[in-house]
Structure formats: structure tokens, C-alpha cells
C-alpha positions, 0 to 999 in steps of 0.5 A: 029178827036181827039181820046180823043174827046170821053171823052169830054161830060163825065163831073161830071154833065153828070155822075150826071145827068145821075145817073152815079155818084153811081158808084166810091164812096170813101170810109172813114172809115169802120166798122167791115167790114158791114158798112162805112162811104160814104161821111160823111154818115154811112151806111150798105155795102149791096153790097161787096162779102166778103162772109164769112166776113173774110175782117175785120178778125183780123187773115187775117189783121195780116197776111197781116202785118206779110208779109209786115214786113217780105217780104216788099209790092212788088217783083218788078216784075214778077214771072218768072224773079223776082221769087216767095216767098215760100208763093205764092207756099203754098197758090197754093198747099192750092188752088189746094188740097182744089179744088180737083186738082194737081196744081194750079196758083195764078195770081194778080187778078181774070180777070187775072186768067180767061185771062190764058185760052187764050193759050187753045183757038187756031185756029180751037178750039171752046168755048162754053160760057154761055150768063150770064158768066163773062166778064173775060171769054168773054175777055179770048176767045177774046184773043185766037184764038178759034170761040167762040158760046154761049148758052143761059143762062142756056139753056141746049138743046140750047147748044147741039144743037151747040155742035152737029152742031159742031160735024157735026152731020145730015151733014154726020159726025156722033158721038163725037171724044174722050174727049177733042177732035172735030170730024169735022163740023162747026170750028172744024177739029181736034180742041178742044171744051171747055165749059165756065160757072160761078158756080154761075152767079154774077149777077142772084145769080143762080147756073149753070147745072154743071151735065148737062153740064159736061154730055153734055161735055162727049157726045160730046168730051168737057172740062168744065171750071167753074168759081167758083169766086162766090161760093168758100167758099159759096157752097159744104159740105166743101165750094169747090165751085159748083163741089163739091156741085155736087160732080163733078170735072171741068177739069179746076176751076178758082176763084177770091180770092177777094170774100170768100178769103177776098184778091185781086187775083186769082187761076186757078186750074186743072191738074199739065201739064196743069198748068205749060203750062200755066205757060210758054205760058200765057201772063198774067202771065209772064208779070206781076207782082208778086201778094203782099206778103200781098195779098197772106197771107191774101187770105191763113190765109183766106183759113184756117179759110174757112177750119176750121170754117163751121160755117160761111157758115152756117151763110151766107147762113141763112142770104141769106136766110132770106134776100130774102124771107123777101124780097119776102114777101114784094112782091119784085122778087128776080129771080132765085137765090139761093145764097148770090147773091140777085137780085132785080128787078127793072126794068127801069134805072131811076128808078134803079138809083133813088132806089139806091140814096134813099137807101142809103140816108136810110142808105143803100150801093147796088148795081145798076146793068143797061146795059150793065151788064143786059139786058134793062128791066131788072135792077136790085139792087144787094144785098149781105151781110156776114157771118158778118152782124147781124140780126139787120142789115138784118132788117134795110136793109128790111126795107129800101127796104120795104119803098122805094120799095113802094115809087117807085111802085115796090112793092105794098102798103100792103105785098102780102098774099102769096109768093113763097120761096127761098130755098137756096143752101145748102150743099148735105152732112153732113157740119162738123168739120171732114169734114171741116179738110179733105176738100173731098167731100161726095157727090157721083156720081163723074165724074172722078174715083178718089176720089174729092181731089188729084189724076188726072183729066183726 
């Protein structure tokens, strides 16, 4: 058989007949970094993760440029054989102090800085990962050599139940070896455990257990890896992500720069040898090209106005706020989110599809979210808006849900008399100008006994 016989029955009607055809949409011109012009049709970007939309930012943009003018589009290689620009250095030192950890690696893209773990993952090694994590994640594990297990999602007691089956514990081997290390039973000999979690999962918009997970990961001899892509810029008193909004810190922190960084790219971030190990042993870094000198500026002019202007997380968390319950009063589920991430359920492909065509013919661009990224059953329009978008526009977006929600049955012919709130996840601490500037967290209760930024994390 032909080996690209597959491809054949994927024609431009299947994907339209199919629904298919709402993903890879072209766009012409945009605006202020809220809306675009899709095919000859202006309309409100409800779906991008420009968090604290930073995109259309004059700063960034001109960083961007500056880089290009000084440094040209491309080093031509990768950044062992062709070397780094003292740019990519700055934004690493930027990444790993703001992240409260000694070193950091910034890769071309956020799935390339998840496939760095793989050199961690070696035989007898075993990764615990949470069902909702990204895919990136799932592809690191697959890379490496490790048995991987998975918890249900957010299912604390699921997760220790496979972590004590790993440490053999009821099979005469009891109790947890040293931190980091596995003590017998199931796959683990004298092998590592690491836990895989998002911070935030892109998906349901919820938050993970990081307490709880770390606490397990004390007890049974365990790192933690978090995936902050979606809640860098967006959670903790200065917008370090999920482990500061704890007051916690990972052992290891990857992110994208493509969301609140407003670039392409992406960071691993944890303890200086580690880092450089990583450096020399994973594939994804020696064998690639360095990440554009204008991706870097822009994701570093970024990082600075991250810094200094806490305003707009405010902004972004108010507007996220207020998209879902405006969307709850008009009897809509938005799930277990708490984030900019807002899910609504829709429930059934067709419809999905149908819901999303007729949204935007509304003047409005989400995202449709079906298997095999959900569950069949569980369909849902993810909606996200910036820092950037005005109040004008969170009412055109709920009012082009409001009415074709209604034409679809999702929601009922009149408001609910009641709903149950969202509290979105705010910051534990006072969210200042200082607090910004000095990029620490004030939460208390760390995991470590030094302080959130610098010092080690082991």
C-alpha cells in the first residue's frame, strides 16, 4: 500500500463537511492585537493567549526590529555550533531569576522546551503525569526511557495510590528512599520518580494542586515539573506563575514565551547543573536552530513590562472574571476554571462546529476544542481575552454567545435566576509596584528554605 494513500480522502470538502475547516484560518490584517480581519471579515480574537497583550505592544514590536536591524533574522544554526548572542544569555538570567531558580535554557518553541526533559527520563525511571497535562509533556516521556503512569486529572489519592505501588509499599518494601530517588517495586529499582503537571491546564482553564503534589513528591521520593505556559504573567503577587502563587518552588519550570511573553519560544528553568546537562545531552537543543534574535528581544522587552506594569494582570484577571460569569448568568458551564482559560461546554461535535461558525459569522474568533484534545462528550469553546481588550468588546463577545447559545439549546430561553460565581485566581499577596521591581514572592510556607528568588533548589 502506498504510505500516503492515508492522505487521500482529506480533500478541502471533507474538511468542510467535516467542520474541520475552522482550524488554519488566514489571517489578513490586525488590530490593536484584539481583533482581525478573517477573510474579509473583522472580528473579535477571542481565542489567542497573548495574556497580557503585549503582541501589538509598541515596545516589543520595536525590539523585535532593533534585533533584526542589529543581529540580522537567523544565526544559521544551532547554538552550540554557531553560538549564542549575548541576548539569548539576558533573557536566560531574566527567565531564571524571575523563576526563582539559577539557570534557565530558552529553546525555539515551548514543545521543544518540554522535549528537554527526555535526557531525565532513563530506564528503570518513572514519570507520573497528570491526564489533562499538555501533550508536549506526553511527547517528552515518550522520548525518554522512563515507564510512564498517569494519574487522573487532578486526582490527588489516584496519584498516591501509584506512587505507593511504585515504592512497593504492602509488598514488603516499605517507606519512600531520599528525595529524588525510588526505593524498589514496580519499575523502580534504584530509578528516579518525577511528577508532570501544567500549572494551569489550557484546556479546563483550572489550576493544579501544586501543594499537594509537591507534598506527595516529598513523601514518596519525587521531583516536580510544571509546566507554567499558562499561568506565567498571569498568577502569583508578581506573575511568576503557579509556584509563586503557592509560594512554592518546582524543582524544574518550563514555559512557553508565546502566551504572556508575547514571542515564539520557550524556557526550562531549574538548578545551574542540571541545566547545563541538559544543555549537552538533549537532542532538542544541540540539534536546532538557535531561536530569532527577534523572538528573543521581543519575549525579553516583554518580560520587562511583565515586571513593571502589574496593572495588566490586573486587567486580564478582571476581564476573566467577568467573561465567566456574564457567561454563567446566561446559564452557560464554564467548568472548573479560574483563569483567563474559559471554557464552555458545549457538548457534541456537530454542534461545537456549528457554534463556532455561528460566532463568528457574529463577529467573533474562538476556539473549538473536540476529540482528541477532550473527551467525546465533552466539547468545548475555549474563550481567552487580553489584558487589551475593552469593555466594549466583552460585551459584544457575551452577546454573541447570549444569542447563539440560545439558537443551539445550550443555554435556555431566559437568564437562570441564579448561578454559581467564579472567583478568579488572584494573587495571595499585596500586588504592588515594589513587588513587581523585586520579582519575590510574599507568600509564605515555601518548600525550600531559601528564599523564592535565587539560591538553590535542591
Amino acid at each position: 500500500m502506498d504510505i500516503l494513500e492515508k492522505c487521500r480522502p482529506w480533500t478541502a470538502e471533507h474538511l468542510r463537511v467535516t467542520g474541520r475547516d475552522c482550524y488554519f484560518r488566514a489571517i489578513g490584517d490586525t488590530f490593536d492585537g484584539t481583533e482581525a480581519d478573517f477573510e474579509g471579515r473583522r472580528v473579535i480574537i477571542a481565542a489567542s493567549h497573548d495574556y497580557l497583550g503585549l503582541s501589538a505592544e509598541p515596545r516589543v514590536r520595536e525590539a523585535a526590529v532593533a534585533a533584526v536591524r542589529r543581529f540580522g533574522t537567523s544565526l544559521g544554526g544551532s547554538r552550540a555550533v554557531s553560538g549564542s548572542l549575548e541576548l539569548h544569555e539576558e533573557l536566560e538570567n531574566g527567565l531564571a531569576a524571575f523563576l526563582g531558580h539559577e539557570a534557565a535554557a530558552v529553546l525555539p518553541s515551548g514543545y521543544q522546551a518540554n522535549l528537554m526533559l527526555a535526557p531525565l527520563l532513563g530506564a528503570g525511571d518513572m514519570v507520573f503525569s497528570d491526564f489533562s497535562n499538555h501533550v508536549s509533556l506526553e511527547e517528552a516521556v515518550r522520548l525518554g526511557r522512563a515507564k510512564e503512569r498517569k494519574f487522573l486529572h487532578g486526582n490527588l489519592d489516584h496519584l498516591e495510590e501509584l506512587l505507593r505501588t511504585a515504592d512497593g509499599i504492602g509488598n514488603g518494601n516499605e517507606g519512600a528512599g531520599t528525595r529524588g530517588r525510588g526505593s524498589g517495586g514496580e519499575g523502580s529499582g534504584t530509578g528516579g520518580k518525577l511528577i508532570l503537571t501544567d500549572g494551569v491546564f489550557s484546556v479546563d482553564g483550572d489550576v493544579c494542586d501544586l501543594p499537594g503534589l509537591m507534598k506527595l513528591a516529598d513523601a514518596h521520593g519525587a521531583r516536580v515539573v510544571v509546566d507554567s505556559s499558562h499561568d506565567l504573567g498571569v498568577l502569583g503577587p508578581t506573575g511568576a506563575g503557579a509556584g509563586e502563587h503557592f509560594g512554592l518552588r518546582p524543582d524544574l519550570v518550563t514555559s512557553a514565551l508565546s502566551k504572556s511573553l508575547a514571542s515564539v519560544g520557550g524556557v526550562i528553568a531549574g538548578p545551574a547543573d542540571v541545566i547545563r546537562y541538559l544543555r549537552f545531552h538533549a537532542r532538542t537543543a544541540l540539534f536546532t536552530a538557535a531561536a530569532s534574535p527577534a523572538n528573543v528581544a521581543a519575549a525579553l522587552a516583554a518580560l520587562r513590562i511583565l515586571r513593571t506594569e502589574p496593572e495588566r494582570r490586573v486587567r486580564v484577571l478582571d476581564l476573566a472574571e467577568r467573561l465567566h460569569n456574564g457567561l454563567r448568568a446566561l446559564g452557560f458551564d464554564t467548568g472548573a476554571s479560574v483563569t483567563p482559560v474559559v471554557p464552555v461546554l458545549v457538548s457534541g461535535r456537530e454542534r461545537c462546529m456549528r457554534m463556532w461558525r455561528e460566532l463568528f459569522e457574529a463577529g467573533v474568533f474562538a476556539a473549538p476544542m473536540v476529540h482528541p484534545v477532550v473527551r467525546t462528550g465533552r466539547e468545548v469553546l475555549r474563550v481567552t481575552l487580553t489584558a487589551a481588550h475593552t469593555d466594549d468588546q466583552l460585551a459584544r463577545v457575551l452577546a454573541a454567545f447570549e444569542h447563539v447559545g440560545r439558537v443551539e439549546g445550550v443555554i435556555p430561553g431566559s437568564a437562570p435566576a441564579s448561578h454559581t460565581p467564579v472567583r478568579i485566581a488572584r494573587p495571595r499577596g499585596p500586588l504592588t509596584l515594589a513587588a513587581a521591581h523585586d520579582g519575590r514572592s510574599t507568600g509564605a510556607g515555601a518548600r525550600r528554605a531559601t528564599p523564592w528568588a535565587g539560591g538553590r533548589s535542591s
